[in-house]
N, C-alpha and C positions, 0 to 999 in steps of 0.2 A: 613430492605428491605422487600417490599411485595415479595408475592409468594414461598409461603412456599416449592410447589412443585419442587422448583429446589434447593434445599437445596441439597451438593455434597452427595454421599455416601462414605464411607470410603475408602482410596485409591485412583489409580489415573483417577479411571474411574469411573466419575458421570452420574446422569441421563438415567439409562440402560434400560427404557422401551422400546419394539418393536417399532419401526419407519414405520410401516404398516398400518397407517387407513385404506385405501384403495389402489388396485390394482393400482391405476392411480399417487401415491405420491412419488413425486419425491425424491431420495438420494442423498443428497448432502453433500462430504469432502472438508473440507475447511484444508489444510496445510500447514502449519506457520516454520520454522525451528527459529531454539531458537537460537539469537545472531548470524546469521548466519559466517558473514565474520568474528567476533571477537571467535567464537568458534573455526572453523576453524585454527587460527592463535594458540588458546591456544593447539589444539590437536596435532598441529603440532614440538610447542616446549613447550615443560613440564614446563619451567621457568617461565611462563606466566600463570599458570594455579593457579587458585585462587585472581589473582592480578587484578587490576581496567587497563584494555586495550581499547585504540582506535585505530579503524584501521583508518588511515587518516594522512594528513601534519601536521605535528607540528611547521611548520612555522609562523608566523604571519596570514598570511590572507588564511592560511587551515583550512579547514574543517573537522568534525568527519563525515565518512564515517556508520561506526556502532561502537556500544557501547557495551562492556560484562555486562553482569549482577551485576557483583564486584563495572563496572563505572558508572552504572544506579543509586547505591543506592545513590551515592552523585549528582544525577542532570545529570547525562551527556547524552547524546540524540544524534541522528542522524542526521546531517545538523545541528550540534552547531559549533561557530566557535572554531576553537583549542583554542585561549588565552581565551576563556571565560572557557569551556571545562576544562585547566588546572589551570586556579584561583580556578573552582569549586572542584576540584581533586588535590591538588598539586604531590600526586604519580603517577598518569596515565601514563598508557607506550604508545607510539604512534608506531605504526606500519607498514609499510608501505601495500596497498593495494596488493595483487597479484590476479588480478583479472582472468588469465589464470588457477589460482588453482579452485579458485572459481568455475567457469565456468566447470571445469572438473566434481568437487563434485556435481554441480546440474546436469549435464548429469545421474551420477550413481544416485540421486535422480529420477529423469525424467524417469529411465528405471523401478526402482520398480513399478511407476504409473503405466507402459507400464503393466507390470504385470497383472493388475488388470482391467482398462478399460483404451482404445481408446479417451474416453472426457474425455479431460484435458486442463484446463486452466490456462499456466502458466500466473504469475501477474507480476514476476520478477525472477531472479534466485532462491531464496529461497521461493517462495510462489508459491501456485498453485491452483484451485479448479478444483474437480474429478465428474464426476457424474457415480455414481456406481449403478443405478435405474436396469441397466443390466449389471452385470457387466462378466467377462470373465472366472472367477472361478465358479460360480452360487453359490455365496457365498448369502444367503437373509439378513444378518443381514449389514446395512452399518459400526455399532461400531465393529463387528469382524474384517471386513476390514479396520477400521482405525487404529484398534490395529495390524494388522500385516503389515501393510506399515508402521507403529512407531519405532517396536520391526526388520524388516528389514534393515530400513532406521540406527537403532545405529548398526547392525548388519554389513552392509557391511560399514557406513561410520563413524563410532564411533563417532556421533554426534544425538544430541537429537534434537524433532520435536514435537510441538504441535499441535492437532487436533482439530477441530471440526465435527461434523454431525447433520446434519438438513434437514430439506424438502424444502430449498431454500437458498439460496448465501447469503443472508441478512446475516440470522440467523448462518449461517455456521460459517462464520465469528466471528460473536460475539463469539458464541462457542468456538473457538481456543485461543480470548482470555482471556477466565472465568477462565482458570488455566493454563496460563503460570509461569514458564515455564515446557516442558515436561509432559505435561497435556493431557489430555485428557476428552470432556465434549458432553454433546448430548443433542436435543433442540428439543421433541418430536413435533407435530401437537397439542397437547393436550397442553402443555408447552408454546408454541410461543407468542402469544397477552398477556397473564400474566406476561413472562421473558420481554419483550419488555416494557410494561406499567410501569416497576418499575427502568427502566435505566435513566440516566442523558442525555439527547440528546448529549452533549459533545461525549458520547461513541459511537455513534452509525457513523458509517462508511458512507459518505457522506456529515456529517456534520461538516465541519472547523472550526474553533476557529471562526470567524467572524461573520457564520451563526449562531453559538450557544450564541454568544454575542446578534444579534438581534432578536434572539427566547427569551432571556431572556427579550430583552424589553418589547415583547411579551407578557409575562408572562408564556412561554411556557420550563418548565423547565426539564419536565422527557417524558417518551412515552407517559403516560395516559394524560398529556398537548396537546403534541402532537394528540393524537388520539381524544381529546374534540374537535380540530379547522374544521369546514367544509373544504371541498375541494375549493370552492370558495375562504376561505380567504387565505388559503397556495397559491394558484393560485396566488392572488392578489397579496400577497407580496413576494413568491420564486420563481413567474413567473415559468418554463417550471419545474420545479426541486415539485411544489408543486405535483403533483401525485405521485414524488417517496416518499415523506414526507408521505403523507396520507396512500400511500399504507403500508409501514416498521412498521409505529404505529400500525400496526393490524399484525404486524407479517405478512402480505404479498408482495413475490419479486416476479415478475414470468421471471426476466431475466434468458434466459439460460446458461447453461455453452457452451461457444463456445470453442471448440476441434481447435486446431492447428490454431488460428488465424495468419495471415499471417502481417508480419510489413511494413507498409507503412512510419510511421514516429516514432521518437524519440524524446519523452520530457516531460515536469515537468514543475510543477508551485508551487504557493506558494497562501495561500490567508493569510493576516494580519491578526492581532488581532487589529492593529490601521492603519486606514487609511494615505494612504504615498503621500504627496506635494509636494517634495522640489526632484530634479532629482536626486539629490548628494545621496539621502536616494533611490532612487528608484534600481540605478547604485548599493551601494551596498546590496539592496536586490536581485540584482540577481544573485552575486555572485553562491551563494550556488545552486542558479537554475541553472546557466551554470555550475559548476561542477559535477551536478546530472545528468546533460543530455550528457555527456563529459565520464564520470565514463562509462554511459552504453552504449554511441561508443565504447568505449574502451574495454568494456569485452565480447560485442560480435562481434568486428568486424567490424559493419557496418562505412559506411560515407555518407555524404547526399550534396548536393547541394543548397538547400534552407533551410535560418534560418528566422523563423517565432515567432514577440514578439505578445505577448498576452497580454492587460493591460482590466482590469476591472474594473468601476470606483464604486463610494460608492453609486452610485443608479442602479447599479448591469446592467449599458450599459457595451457593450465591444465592443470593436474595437482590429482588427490585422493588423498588417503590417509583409510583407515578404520582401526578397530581395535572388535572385538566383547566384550564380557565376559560370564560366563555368567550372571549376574542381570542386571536390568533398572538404569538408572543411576540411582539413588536421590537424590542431590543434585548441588547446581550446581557443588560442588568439586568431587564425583570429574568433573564431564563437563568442567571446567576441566582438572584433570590430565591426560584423556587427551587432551583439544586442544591442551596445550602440547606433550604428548611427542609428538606428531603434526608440530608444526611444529618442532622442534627436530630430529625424526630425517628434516627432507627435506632432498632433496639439495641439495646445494650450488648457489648460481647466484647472477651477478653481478646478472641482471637486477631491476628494481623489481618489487616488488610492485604492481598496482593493486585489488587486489580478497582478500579473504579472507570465507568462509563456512563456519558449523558447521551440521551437520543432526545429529538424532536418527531414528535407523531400528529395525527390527526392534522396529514399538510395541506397548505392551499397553495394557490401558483397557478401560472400555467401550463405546469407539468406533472399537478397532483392528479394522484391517481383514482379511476373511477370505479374500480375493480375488487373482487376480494380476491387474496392471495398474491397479492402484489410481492416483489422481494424488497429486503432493506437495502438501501444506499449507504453501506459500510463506510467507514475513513478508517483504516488501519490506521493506529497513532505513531 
């Protein structure tokens, strides 16, 4: 691997040079929690601890919710289906979700943030990015503070978190996953465009199984591929997405961390590795998408009125269709019925599919929002 300079240092905290070029460079923690709902599960009963667990149905057409570390090393994944899941595992213990526990343990997470700075970006229960540029202790170092929301965070919830810190969300990220699990890694201004040049585009966060398939046709296989292509021709062929390509291969993001975004809708998508024709395959690709976006009604509350399908075709057109009803959608079968009638009533087209997504909009709860221009509550699939 090039780039010598990120070579760990011994222990669990790599990369410890100052994060200070300059007065104006932004801090950014990026925090990951390790297995979170299958940890959670193990801490809670001791019999489970060391053993290969999923939380999810272990019925026929259930889904792996999350996977422990025990059931990662035989293949087992998140959004796998159960029977695949436990061919790959024949011990796996299944679990059931309790997504009320969950929800509780990311509150007491959410409050150590609180600790420290006001921007905070959760991404989902167990993930968040912090920006600590000023933070509330006048701590200068961002690695001292990711070390003490780590060593906190096992403290009050006896569960481990991996970190990262960097001078942008990009990089943050990758960071937290250079040494999971229980890790901790830092991705100085000096570090960035060298760490970035020597990854596999696969790694890099934005880019799906299917974009890295056609970067390979490309011939575009690591960041320094990426960072040879003009902006023109990313433009050309990832259309609106080629800036954020061009920018990341240089180690630069300049999205910000948005503090308490407000939720307007709920959903998840999926993009292929092979492009999908036949509706019978479409129907059950969405399965695990409606259970993803069902999962996170579910554990926080909300209900929506409108379900919105997203299909994307293999020369990267998209079309959406909605459909609203006058109550709130109360289970995961009615928001099932109106996402099949949704894709069965689109128009015809020879094209593949690469991509399908459900949202839930027009939410209620008590944390719908009262606002216009609220942001969405993503679920990367």
């Amino acid at each position: 691997m090039r780039g010598d300079a990120v070579a760990p240092a011994s222990g669990p905290v790599a990369g410890r040079d100052a994060l200070e070029p300059s007065p104006y460079a932004r801090k950014i923690i990026h925090i990951d929690m390790d297995a979170f709902y299958a940890s959670v599960e193990q801490r809670d009963d001791p019999s489970l601890r060391g053993r290969p667990v999923a939380v999810g149905g272990s019925r026929e057409r259930g889904v792996v919710a999350a996977a422990s570390y025990e059931a990662r090393t035989f293949g087992v994944r998140s959004a796998m289906p159960s029977v695949t899941a436990r061919r790959k595992c024949p011990d796996l213990v299944f679990v059931k979700p309790r997504f009320d526990v969950y929800k509780a343990v990311s509150s007491q997470i959410r409050a150590i943030f609180a600790e420290h700075t006001p921007v905070i970006e959760p991404l989902s229960l167990d993930e968040a990015y912090l920006d600590v540029t000023e933070n509330l202790q006048g701590i200068r170092s961002a690695t001292t503070i990711a070390e003490l929301i780590r060593a906190r965070i096992r403290e009050v919830t006896g569960l481990t978190a991996s970190a990262g810190v960097s001078y942008n969300k990009f990089l943050a990220k990758l960071a937290s996953d250079h040494r999971k699990p229980d890790g901790l890694f830092v991705i100085t201004p000096a570090m960035g465009a060298e760490f970035v040049e020597a990854l596999p585009v696969g790694r890099f966060h934005g880019v799906g199984p299917a974009t890295a398939a056609k970067m390979e046709r490309l011939g575009i296989r690591t960041g320094a591929d990426l960072r040879d292509c003009p902006l023109a021709f990313l433009q050309e062929h990832f259309g609106k997405s080629g800036p954020y390509y061009f920018g990341i291969s240089r180690g630069i993001d300049q999205r910000p961390v948005r503090a308490d975004r407000i939720r307007k809708s709920v959903g998840a998508e999926n993009t292929f590795a092979a492009d999908l024709f036949q509706t019978d395959e479409m129907r059950a690709a969405l399965e695990p998408i409606l259970d993803k976006v069902w999962r996170a009604c579910e554990s926080s509350g909300f209900r929506g009125r409108t379900v919105t399908l997203k299909i994307k075709y293999a020369d990267f057109r998209q079309i959406t269709r909605s459909q609203s009803v006058m109550l709130p959608v109360a289970s995961r079968s009615e928001m099932e019925g109106i996402a099949f009638r949704l894709l069965h009533d689109r128009p015809l087209d020879s094209r593949g599919v690469r991509l399908l997504g459900v949202s839930l909009s027009a939410l209620t709860g008590s944390d719908a929002p009262g606002e216009a221009g609220a942001a969405q509550f993503a679920l990367p699939f």
